[in-house]
DSSP file (Angstrom, degrees, kcal/mol; ACC not computed):
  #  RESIDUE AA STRUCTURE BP1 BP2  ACC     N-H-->O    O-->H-N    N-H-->O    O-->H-N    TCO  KAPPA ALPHA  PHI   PSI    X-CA   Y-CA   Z-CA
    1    1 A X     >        0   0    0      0, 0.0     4,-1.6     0, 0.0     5,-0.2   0.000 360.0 360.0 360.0 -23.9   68.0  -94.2  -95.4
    2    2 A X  H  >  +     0   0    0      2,-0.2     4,-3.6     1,-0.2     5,-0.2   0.986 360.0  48.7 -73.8 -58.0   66.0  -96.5  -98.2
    3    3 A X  H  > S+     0   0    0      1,-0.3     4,-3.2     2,-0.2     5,-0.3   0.882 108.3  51.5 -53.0 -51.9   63.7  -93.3  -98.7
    4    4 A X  H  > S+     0   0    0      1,-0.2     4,-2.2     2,-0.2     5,-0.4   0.982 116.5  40.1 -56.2 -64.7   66.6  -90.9  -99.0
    5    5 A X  H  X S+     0   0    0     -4,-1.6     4,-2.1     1,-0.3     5,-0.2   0.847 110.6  58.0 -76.2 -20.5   68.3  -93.2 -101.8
    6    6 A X  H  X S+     0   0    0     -4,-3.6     4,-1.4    -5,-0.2    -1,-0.3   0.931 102.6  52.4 -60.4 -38.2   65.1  -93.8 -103.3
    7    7 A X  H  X S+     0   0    0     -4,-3.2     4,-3.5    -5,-0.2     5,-0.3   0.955 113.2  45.5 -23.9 -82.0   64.8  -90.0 -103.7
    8    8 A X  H  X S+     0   0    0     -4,-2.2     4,-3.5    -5,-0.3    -3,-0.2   0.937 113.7  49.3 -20.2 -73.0   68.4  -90.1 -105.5
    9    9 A X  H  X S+     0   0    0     -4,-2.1     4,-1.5    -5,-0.4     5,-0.2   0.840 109.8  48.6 -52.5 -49.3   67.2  -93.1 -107.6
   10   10 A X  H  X S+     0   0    0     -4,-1.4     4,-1.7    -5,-0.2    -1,-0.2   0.998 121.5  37.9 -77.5 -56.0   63.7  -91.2 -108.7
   11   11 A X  H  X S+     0   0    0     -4,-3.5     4,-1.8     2,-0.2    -2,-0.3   0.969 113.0  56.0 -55.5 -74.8   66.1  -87.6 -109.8
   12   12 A X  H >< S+     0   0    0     -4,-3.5     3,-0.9    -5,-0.3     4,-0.4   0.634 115.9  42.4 -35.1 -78.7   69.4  -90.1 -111.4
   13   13 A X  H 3< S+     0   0    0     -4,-1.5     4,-0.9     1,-0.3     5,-0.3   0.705 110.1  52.4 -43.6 -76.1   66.2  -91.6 -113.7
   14   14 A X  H >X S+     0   0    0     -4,-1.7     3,-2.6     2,-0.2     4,-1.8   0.869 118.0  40.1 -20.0 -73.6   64.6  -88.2 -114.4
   15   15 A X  H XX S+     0   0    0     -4,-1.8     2,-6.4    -3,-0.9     3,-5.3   0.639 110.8  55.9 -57.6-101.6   68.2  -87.0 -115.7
   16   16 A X  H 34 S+     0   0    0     -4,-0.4    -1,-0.3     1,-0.3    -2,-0.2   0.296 110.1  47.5  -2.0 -20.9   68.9  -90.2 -117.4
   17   17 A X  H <> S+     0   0    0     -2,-6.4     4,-2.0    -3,-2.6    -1,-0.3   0.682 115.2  43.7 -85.2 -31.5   65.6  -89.7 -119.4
   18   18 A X  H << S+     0   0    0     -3,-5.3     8,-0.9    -4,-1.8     4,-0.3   0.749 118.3  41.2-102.4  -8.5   66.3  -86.3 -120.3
   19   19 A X  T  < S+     0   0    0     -4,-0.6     6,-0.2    -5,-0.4    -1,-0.2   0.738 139.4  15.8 -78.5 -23.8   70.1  -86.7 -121.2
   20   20 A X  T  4 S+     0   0    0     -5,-0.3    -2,-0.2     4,-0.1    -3,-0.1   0.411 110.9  79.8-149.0  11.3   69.4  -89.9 -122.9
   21   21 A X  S  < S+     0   0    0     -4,-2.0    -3,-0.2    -6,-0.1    -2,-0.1   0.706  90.8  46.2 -62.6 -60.6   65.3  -90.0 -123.6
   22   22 A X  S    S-     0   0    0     -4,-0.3     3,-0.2     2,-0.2    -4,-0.0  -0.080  89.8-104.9-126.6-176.1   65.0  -87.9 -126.5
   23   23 A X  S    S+     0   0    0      1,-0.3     2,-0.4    -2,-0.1    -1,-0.0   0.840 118.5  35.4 -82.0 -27.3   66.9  -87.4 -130.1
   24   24 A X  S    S-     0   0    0     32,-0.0     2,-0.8     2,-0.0    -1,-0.3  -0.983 100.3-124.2-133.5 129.8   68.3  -84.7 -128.9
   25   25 A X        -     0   0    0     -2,-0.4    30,-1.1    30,-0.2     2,-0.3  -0.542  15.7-147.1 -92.5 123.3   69.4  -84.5 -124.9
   26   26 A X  E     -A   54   0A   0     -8,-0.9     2,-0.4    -2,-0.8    28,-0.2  -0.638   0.9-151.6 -70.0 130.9   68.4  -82.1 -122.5
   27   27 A X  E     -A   53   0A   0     26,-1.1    26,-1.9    -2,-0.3    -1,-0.0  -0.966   9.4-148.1-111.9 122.4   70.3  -80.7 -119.7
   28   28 A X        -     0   0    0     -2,-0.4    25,-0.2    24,-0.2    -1,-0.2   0.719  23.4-172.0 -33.1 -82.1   68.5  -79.3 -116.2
   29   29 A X  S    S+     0   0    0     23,-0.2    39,-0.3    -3,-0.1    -1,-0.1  -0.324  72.8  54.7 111.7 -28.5   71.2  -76.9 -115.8
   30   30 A X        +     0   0    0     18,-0.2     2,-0.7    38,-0.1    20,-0.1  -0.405  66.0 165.1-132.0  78.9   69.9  -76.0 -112.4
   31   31 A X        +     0   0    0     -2,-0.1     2,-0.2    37,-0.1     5,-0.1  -0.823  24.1 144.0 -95.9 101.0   69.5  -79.6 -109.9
   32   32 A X    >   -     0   0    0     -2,-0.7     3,-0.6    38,-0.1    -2,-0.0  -0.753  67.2 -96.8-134.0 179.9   69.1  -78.3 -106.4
   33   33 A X  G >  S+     0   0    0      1,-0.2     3,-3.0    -2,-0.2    -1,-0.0   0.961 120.6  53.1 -64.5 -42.7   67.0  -79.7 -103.4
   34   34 A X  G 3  S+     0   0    0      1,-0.3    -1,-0.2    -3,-0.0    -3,-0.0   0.389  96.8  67.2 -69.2  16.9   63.9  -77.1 -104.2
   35   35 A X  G <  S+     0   0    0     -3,-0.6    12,-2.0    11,-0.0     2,-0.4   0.260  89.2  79.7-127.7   9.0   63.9  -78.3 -107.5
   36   36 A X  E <   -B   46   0B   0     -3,-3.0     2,-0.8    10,-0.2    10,-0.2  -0.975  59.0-169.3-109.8 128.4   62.6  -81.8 -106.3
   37   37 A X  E     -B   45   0B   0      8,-2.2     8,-1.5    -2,-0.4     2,-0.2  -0.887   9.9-146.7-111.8 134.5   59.1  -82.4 -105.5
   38   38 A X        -     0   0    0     -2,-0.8     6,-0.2     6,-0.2     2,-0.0  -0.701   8.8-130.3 -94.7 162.9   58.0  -85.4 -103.9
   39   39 A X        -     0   0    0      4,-0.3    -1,-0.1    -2,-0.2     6,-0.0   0.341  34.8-106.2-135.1-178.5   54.9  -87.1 -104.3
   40   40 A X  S    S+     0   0    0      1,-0.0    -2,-0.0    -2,-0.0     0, 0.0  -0.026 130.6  60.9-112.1  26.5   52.5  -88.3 -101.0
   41   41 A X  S    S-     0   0    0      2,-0.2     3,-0.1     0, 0.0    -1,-0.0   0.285 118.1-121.2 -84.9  -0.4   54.3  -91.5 -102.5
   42   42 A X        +     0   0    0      1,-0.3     2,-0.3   -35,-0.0    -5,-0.0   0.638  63.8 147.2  74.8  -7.6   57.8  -90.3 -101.9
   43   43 A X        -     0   0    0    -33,-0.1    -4,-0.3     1,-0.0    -1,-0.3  -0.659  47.4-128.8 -94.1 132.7   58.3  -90.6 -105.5
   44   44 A X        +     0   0    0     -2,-0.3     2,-0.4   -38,-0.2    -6,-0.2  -0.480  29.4 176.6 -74.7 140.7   60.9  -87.7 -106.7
   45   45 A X  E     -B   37   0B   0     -8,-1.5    -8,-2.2    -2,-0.1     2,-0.7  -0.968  19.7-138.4-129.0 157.4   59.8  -85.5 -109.7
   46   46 A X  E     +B   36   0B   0     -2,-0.4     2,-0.2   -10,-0.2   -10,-0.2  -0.862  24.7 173.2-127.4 135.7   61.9  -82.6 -111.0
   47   47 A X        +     0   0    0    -12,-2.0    -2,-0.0    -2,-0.7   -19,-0.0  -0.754  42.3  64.8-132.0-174.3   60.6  -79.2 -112.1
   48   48 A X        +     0   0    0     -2,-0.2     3,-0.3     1,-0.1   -18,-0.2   0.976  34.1 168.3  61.9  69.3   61.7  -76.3 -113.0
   49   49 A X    >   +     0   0    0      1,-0.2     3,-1.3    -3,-0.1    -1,-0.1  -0.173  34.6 132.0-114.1  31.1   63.6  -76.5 -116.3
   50   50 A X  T 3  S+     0   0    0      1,-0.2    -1,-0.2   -20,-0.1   -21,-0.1   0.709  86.0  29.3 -28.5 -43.0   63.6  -72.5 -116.7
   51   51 A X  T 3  S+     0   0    0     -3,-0.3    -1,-0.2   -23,-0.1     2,-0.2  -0.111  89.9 125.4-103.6  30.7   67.3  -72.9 -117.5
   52   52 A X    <   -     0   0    0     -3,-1.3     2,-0.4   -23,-0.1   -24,-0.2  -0.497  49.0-142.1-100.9 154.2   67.5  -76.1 -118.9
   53   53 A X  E     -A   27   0A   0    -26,-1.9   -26,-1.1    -2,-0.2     2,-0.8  -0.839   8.9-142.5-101.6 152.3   69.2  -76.4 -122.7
   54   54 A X  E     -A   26   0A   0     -2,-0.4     2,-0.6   -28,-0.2   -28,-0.2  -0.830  23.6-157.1-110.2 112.7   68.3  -78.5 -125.6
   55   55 A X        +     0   0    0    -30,-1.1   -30,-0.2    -2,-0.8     2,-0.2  -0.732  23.8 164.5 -93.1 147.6   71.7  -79.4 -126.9
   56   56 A X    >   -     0   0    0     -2,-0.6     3,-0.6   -32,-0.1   -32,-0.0  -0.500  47.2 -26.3-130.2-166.7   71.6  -80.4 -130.8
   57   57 A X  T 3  S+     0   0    0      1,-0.3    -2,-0.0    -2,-0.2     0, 0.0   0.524 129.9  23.8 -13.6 -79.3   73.7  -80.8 -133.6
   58   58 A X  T 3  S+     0   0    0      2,-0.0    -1,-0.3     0, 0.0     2,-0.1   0.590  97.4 104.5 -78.6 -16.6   76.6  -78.8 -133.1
   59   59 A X    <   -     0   0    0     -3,-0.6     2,-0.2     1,-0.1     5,-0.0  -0.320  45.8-163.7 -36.2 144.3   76.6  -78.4 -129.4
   60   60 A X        -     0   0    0     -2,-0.1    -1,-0.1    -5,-0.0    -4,-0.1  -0.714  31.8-110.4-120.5 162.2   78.8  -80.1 -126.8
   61   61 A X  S >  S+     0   0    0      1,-0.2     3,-0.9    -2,-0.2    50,-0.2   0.681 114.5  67.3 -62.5 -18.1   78.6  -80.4 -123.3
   62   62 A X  T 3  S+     0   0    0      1,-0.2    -1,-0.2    48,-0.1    49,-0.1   0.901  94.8  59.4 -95.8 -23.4   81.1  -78.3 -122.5
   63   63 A X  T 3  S+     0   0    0      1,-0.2    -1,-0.2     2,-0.1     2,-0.2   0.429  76.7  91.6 -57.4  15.2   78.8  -75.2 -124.0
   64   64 A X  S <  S-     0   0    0     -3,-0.9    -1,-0.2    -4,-0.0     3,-0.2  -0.221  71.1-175.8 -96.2  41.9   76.0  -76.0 -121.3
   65   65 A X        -     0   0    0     -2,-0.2    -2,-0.1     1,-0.1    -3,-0.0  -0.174  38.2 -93.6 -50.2 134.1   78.2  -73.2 -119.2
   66   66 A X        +     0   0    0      1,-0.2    -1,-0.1     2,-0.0   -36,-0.1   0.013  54.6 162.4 -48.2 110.2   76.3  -73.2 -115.4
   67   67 A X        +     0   0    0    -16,-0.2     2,-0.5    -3,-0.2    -1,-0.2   0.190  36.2 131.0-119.1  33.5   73.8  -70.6 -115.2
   68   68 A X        -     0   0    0    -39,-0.3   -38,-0.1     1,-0.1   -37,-0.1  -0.800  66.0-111.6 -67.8 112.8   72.4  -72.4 -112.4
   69   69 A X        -     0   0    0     -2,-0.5     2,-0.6     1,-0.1    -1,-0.1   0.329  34.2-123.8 -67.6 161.3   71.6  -70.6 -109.1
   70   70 A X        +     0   0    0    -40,-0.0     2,-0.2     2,-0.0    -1,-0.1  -0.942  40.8 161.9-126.3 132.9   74.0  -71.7 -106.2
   71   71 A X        -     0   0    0     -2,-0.6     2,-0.3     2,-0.0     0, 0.0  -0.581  26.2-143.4-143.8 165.9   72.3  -73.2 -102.9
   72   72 A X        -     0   0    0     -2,-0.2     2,-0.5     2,-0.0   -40,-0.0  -0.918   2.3-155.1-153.1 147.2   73.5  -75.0 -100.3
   73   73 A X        -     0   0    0     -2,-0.3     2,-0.2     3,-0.0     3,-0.1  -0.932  23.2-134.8-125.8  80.4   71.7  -78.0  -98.2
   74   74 A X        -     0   0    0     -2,-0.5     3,-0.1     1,-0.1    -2,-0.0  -0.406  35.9 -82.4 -67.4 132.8   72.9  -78.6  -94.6
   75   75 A X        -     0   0    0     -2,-0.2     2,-0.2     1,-0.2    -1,-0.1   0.146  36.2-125.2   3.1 104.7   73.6  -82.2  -93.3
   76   76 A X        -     0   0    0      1,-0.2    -1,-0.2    -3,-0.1    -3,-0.0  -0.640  28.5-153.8 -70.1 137.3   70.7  -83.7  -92.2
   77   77 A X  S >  S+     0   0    0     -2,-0.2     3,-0.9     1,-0.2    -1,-0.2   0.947  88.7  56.7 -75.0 -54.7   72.1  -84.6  -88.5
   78   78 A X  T 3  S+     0   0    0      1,-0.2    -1,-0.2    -3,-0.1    -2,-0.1   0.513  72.3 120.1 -67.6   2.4   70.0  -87.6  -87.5
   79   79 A X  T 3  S+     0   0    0      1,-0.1     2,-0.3   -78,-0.0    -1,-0.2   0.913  88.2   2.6 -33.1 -31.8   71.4  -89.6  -91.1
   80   80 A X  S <  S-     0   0    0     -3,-0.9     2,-0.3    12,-0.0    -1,-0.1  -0.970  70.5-163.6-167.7 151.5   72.9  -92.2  -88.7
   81   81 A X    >   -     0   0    0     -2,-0.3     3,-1.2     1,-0.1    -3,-0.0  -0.981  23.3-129.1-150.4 147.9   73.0  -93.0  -85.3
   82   82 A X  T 3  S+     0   0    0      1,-0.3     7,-0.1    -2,-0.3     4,-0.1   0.618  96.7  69.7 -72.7 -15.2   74.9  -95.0  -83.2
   83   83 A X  T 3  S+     0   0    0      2,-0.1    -1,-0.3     6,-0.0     3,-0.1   0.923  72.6 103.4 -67.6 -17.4   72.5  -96.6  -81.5
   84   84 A X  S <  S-     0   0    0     -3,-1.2     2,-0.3     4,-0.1    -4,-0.0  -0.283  95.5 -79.5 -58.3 166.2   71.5  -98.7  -84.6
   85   85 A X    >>  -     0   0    0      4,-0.1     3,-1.6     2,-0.0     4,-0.8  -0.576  50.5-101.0 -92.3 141.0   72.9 -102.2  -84.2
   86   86 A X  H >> S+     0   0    0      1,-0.4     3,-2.0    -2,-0.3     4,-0.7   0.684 117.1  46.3 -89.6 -90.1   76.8 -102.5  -85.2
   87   87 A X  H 3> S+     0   0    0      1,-0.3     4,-1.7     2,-0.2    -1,-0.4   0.455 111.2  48.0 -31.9 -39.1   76.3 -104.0  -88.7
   88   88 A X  H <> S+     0   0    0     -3,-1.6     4,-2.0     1,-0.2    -1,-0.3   0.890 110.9  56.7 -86.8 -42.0   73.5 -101.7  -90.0
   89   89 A X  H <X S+     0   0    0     -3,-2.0     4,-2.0    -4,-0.8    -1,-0.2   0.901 115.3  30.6 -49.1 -47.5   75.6  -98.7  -88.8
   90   90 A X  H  X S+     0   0    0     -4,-0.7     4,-2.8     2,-0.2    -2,-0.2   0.829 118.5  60.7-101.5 -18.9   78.9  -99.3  -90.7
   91   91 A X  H  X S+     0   0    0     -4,-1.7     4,-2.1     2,-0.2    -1,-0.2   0.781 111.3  43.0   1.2 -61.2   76.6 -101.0  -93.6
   92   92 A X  H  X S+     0   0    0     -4,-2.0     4,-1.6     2,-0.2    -2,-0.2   0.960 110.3  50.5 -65.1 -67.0   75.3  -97.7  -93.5
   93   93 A X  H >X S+     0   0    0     -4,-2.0     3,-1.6     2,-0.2     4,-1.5   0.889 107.2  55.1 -22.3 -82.9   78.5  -95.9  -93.4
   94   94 A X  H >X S+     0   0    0     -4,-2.8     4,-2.4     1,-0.3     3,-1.7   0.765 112.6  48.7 -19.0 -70.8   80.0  -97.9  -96.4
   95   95 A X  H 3X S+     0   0    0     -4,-2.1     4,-1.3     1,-0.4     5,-0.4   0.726 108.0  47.5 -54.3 -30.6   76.8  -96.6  -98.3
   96   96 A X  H << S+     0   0    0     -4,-1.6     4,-0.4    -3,-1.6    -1,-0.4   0.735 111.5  55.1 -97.9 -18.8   76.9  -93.2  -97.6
   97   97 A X  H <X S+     0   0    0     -3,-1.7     4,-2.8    -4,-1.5     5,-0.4   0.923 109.5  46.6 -66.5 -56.1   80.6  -93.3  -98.5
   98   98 A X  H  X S+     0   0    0     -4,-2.4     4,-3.5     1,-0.3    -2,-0.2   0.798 110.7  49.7 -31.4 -42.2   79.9  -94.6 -101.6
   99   99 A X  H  X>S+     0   0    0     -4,-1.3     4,-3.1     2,-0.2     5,-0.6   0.688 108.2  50.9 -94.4 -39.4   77.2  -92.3 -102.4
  100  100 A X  H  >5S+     0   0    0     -5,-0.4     4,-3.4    -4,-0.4    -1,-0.2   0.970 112.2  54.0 -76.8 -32.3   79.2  -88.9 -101.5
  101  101 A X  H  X5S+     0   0    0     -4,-2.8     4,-2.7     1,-0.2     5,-0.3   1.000 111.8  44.3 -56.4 -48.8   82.3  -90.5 -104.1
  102  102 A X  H >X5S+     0   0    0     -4,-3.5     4,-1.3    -5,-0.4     3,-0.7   0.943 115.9  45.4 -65.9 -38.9   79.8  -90.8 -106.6
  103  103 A X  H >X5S+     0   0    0     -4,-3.1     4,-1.1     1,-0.2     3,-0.8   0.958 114.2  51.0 -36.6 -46.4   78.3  -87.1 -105.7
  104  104 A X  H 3<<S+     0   0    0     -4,-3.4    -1,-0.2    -5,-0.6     3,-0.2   0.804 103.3  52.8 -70.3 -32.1   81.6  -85.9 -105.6
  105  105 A X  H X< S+     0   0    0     -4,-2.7     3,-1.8    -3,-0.7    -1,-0.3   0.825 109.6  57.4 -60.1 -38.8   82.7  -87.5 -109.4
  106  106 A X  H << S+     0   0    0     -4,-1.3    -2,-0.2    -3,-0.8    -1,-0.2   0.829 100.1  61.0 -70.3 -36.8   79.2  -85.5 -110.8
  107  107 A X  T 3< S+     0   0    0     -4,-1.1    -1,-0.3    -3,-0.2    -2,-0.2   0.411  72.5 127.9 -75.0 -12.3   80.7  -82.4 -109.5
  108  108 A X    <   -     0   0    0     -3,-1.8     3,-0.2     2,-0.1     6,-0.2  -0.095  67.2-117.0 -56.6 160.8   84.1  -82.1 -111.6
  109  109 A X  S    S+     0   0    0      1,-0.2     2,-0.4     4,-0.1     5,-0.2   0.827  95.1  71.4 -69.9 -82.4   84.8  -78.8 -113.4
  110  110 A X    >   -     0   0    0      3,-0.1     3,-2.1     2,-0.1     4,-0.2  -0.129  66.4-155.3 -80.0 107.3   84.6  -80.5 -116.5
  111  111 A X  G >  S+     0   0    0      1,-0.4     3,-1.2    -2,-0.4    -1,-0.1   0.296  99.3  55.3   7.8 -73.7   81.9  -81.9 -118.2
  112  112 A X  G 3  S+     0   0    0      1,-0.2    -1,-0.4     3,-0.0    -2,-0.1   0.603 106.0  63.7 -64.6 -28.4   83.5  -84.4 -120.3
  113  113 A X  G <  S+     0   0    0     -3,-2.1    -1,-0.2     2,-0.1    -2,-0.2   0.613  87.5  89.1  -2.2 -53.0   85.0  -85.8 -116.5
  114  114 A X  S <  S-     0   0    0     -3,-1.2     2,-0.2    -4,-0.2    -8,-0.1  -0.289  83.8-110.8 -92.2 148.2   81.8  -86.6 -115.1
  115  115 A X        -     0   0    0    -13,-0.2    -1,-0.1     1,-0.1     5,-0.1  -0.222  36.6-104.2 -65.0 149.8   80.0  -89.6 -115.3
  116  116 A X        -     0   0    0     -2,-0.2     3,-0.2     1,-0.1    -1,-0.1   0.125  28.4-105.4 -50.5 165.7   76.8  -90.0 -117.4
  117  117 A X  S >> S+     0   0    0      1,-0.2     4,-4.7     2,-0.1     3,-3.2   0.941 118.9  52.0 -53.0 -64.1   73.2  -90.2 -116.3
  118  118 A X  T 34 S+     0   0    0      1,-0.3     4,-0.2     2,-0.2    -1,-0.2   0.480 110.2  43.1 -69.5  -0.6   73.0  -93.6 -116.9
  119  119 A X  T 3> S+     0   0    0     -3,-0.2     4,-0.8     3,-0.1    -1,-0.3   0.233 114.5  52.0 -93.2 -14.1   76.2  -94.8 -114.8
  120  120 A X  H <> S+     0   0    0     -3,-3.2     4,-2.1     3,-0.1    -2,-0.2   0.697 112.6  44.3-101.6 -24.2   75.3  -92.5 -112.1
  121  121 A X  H  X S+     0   0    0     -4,-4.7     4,-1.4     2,-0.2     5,-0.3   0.990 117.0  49.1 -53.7 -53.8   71.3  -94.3 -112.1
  122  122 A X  H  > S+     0   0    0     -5,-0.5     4,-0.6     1,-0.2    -1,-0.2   0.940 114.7  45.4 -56.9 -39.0   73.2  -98.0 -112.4
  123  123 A X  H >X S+     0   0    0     -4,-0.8     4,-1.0     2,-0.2     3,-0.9   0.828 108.4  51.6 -62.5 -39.6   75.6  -97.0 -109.3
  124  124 A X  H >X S+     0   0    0     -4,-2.1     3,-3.1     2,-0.2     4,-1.8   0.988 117.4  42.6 -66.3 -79.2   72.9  -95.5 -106.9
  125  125 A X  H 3< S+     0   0    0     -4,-1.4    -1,-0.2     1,-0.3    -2,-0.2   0.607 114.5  51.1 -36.5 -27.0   70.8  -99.0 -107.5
  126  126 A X  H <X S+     0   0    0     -3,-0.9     4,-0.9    -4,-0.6    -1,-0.3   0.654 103.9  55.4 -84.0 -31.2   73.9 -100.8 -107.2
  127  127 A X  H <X S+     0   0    0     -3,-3.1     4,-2.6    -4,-1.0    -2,-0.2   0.922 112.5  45.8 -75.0 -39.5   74.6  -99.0 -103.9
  128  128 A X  H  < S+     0   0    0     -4,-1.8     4,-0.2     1,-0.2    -1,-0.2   0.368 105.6  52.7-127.0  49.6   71.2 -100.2 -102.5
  129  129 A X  H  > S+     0   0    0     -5,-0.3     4,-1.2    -3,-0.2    -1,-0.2   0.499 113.1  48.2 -83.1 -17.9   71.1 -103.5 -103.4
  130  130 A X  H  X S+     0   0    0     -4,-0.9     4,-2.3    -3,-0.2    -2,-0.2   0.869 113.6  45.3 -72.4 -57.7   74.2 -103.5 -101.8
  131  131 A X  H  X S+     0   0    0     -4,-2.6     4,-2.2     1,-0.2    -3,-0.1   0.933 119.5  46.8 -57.0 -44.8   72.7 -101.5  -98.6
  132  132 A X  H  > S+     0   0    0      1,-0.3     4,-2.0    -4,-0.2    -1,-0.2   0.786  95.9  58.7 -97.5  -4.1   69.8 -103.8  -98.7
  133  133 A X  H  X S+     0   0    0     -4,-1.2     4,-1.0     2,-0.2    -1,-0.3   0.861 115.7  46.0 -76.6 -33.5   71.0 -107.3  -99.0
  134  134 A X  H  < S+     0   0    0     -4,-2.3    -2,-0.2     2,-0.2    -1,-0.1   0.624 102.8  61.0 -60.9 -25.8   73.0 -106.3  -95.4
  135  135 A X  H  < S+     0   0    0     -4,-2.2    -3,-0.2     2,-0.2    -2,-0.2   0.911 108.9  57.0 -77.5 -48.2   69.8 -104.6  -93.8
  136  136 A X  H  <        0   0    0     -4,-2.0    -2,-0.2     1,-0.2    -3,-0.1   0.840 360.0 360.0  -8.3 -78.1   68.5 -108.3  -94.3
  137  137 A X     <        0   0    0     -4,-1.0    -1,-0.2     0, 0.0    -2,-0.2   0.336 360.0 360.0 -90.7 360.0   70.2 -109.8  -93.0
Protein backbone atom coordinates (compact mmCIF):
# COMPACT_ATOMS: atom_id res chain seq x y z
CA UNK A 1 0.00 0.00 0.00
CA UNK A 2 3.18 2.48 0.78
CA UNK A 3 4.24 1.91 -2.96
CA UNK A 4 0.70 2.65 -4.28
CA UNK A 5 0.54 6.09 -2.26
CA UNK A 6 4.00 6.78 -3.07
CA UNK A 7 2.91 6.54 -6.77
CA UNK A 8 0.03 9.22 -5.88
CA UNK A 9 2.62 11.32 -3.97
CA UNK A 10 5.30 11.18 -7.13
CA UNK A 11 2.01 12.35 -9.85
CA UNK A 12 0.26 15.09 -6.90
CA UNK A 13 4.14 16.74 -7.06
CA UNK A 14 4.50 16.50 -10.92
CA UNK A 15 1.01 18.45 -11.06
CA UNK A 16 1.87 20.68 -8.30
CA UNK A 17 5.07 21.74 -10.32
CA UNK A 18 3.38 22.26 -13.35
CA UNK A 19 0.27 24.18 -11.94
CA UNK A 20 2.33 26.10 -9.65
CA UNK A 21 6.26 25.67 -10.98
CA UNK A 22 6.33 28.07 -13.73
CA UNK A 23 5.13 31.96 -14.35
CA UNK A 24 2.60 30.76 -16.12
CA UNK A 25 0.78 27.26 -15.07
CA UNK A 26 0.31 24.36 -17.06
CA UNK A 27 -2.45 21.96 -17.03
CA UNK A 28 -2.00 17.93 -18.12
CA UNK A 29 -5.46 17.98 -19.38
CA UNK A 30 -5.26 14.20 -19.89
CA UNK A 31 -4.07 12.20 -16.10
CA UNK A 32 -4.86 8.61 -16.68
CA UNK A 33 -2.97 5.36 -15.48
CA UNK A 34 -1.00 4.98 -18.98
CA UNK A 35 0.13 8.34 -18.67
CA UNK A 36 2.33 7.36 -15.58
CA UNK A 37 5.61 5.72 -15.97
CA UNK A 38 7.39 4.32 -13.30
CA UNK A 39 10.96 4.12 -12.79
CA UNK A 40 12.91 0.53 -11.75
CA UNK A 41 12.78 2.91 -8.57
CA UNK A 42 9.11 3.10 -8.37
CA UNK A 43 9.43 6.64 -8.72
CA UNK A 44 6.14 8.10 -10.80
CA UNK A 45 6.89 10.35 -13.83
CA UNK A 46 4.15 11.73 -16.12
CA UNK A 47 4.33 11.94 -19.90
CA UNK A 48 2.44 12.70 -22.45
CA UNK A 49 1.41 16.43 -22.36
CA UNK A 50 0.00 16.18 -26.14
CA UNK A 51 -3.14 17.95 -24.73
CA UNK A 52 -1.81 19.87 -22.07
CA UNK A 53 -2.56 23.93 -22.04
CA UNK A 54 -0.38 26.80 -21.05
CA UNK A 55 -2.89 28.99 -19.42
CA UNK A 56 -1.62 32.85 -19.42
CA UNK A 57 -2.84 36.09 -18.95
CA UNK A 58 -6.33 36.07 -19.76
CA UNK A 59 -7.21 32.50 -19.26
CA UNK A 60 -9.10 30.81 -16.43
CA UNK A 61 -9.41 27.45 -15.40
CA UNK A 62 -12.64 27.12 -16.32
CA UNK A 63 -11.40 27.49 -20.34
CA UNK A 64 -9.10 24.29 -19.87
CA UNK A 65 -12.53 22.45 -21.23
CA UNK A 66 -11.52 18.32 -20.97
CA UNK A 67 -10.21 17.15 -24.15
CA UNK A 68 -8.89 14.37 -22.31
CA UNK A 69 -9.42 10.71 -23.51
CA UNK A 70 -11.79 8.75 -21.10
CA UNK A 71 -10.33 5.38 -19.56
CA UNK A 72 -11.18 3.47 -16.91
CA UNK A 73 -8.83 1.41 -14.33
CA UNK A 74 -10.46 -1.62 -12.57
CA UNK A 75 -10.01 -2.23 -8.70
CA UNK A 76 -6.96 -3.83 -8.00
CA UNK A 77 -8.59 -6.84 -5.98
CA UNK A 78 -5.81 -7.90 -3.69
CA UNK A 79 -5.66 -3.84 -2.13
CA UNK A 80 -6.45 -5.37 1.24
CA UNK A 81 -6.97 -8.47 2.79
CA UNK A 82 -8.29 -9.75 5.69
CA UNK A 83 -5.87 -11.74 6.80
CA UNK A 84 -3.57 -8.82 7.67
CA UNK A 85 -3.64 -8.30 11.45
CA UNK A 86 -6.90 -6.28 12.76
CA UNK A 87 -5.18 -2.83 13.18
CA UNK A 88 -3.28 -2.67 9.84
CA UNK A 89 -6.51 -3.70 8.09
CA UNK A 90 -8.91 -0.91 9.29
CA UNK A 91 -5.65 1.47 9.41
CA UNK A 92 -5.68 0.63 6.01
CA UNK A 93 -9.37 1.02 5.43
CA UNK A 94 -9.32 4.61 7.10
CA UNK A 95 -6.51 5.44 4.44
CA UNK A 96 -8.02 4.28 1.52
CA UNK A 97 -11.19 6.15 2.56
CA UNK A 98 -9.52 9.10 2.86
CA UNK A 99 -7.72 8.82 -0.34
CA UNK A 100 -10.97 7.96 -2.56
CA UNK A 101 -12.72 11.50 -0.66
CA UNK A 102 -9.88 13.26 -1.79
CA UNK A 103 -10.09 11.54 -5.46
CA UNK A 104 -13.51 12.17 -5.43
CA UNK A 105 -13.18 16.27 -4.43
CA UNK A 106 -10.54 16.41 -7.78
CA UNK A 107 -13.28 15.12 -9.82
CA UNK A 108 -16.04 17.93 -9.45
CA UNK A 109 -17.54 19.36 -12.69
CA UNK A 110 -16.21 22.56 -11.86
CA UNK A 111 -12.85 23.72 -11.87
CA UNK A 112 -12.97 26.43 -9.51
CA UNK A 113 -14.56 23.36 -6.87
CA UNK A 114 -11.61 21.38 -6.88
CA UNK A 115 -8.86 21.55 -4.77
CA UNK A 116 -5.32 22.76 -5.90
CA UNK A 117 -2.20 20.82 -6.63
CA UNK A 118 -0.67 21.78 -3.68
CA UNK A 119 -3.53 20.80 -1.07
CA UNK A 120 -4.06 17.58 -2.90
CA UNK A 121 0.22 16.86 -2.58
CA UNK A 122 -0.06 18.10 1.40
CA UNK A 123 -3.23 15.64 1.99
CA UNK A 124 -1.80 12.50 0.27
CA UNK A 125 1.52 13.03 2.66
CA UNK A 126 -0.65 13.74 5.31
CA UNK A 127 -2.63 10.53 4.63
CA UNK A 128 0.62 8.49 4.93
CA UNK A 129 2.14 9.78 7.82
CA UNK A 130 -0.97 9.07 9.15
CA UNK A 131 -0.93 5.36 7.53
CA UNK A 132 2.51 4.99 8.69
CA UNK A 133 2.82 6.06 12.17
CA UNK A 134 -0.08 3.02 12.70
CA UNK A 135 1.89 0.45 10.44
CA UNK A 136 4.58 1.08 13.31
CA UNK A 137 3.33 0.44 15.59
Amino acid sequence: MIERMNVMIDVALALEYLHDGFGEPIVHCDLKPSNILLDEEMVAHLTDFGVSKLLGGGDSITQTMTLATVGYMAPDSDLLTKNDEALNYWTAIECLSSIISLALSCTVESPEKRPSAKYVLDSLNNIKKNFMKYERS
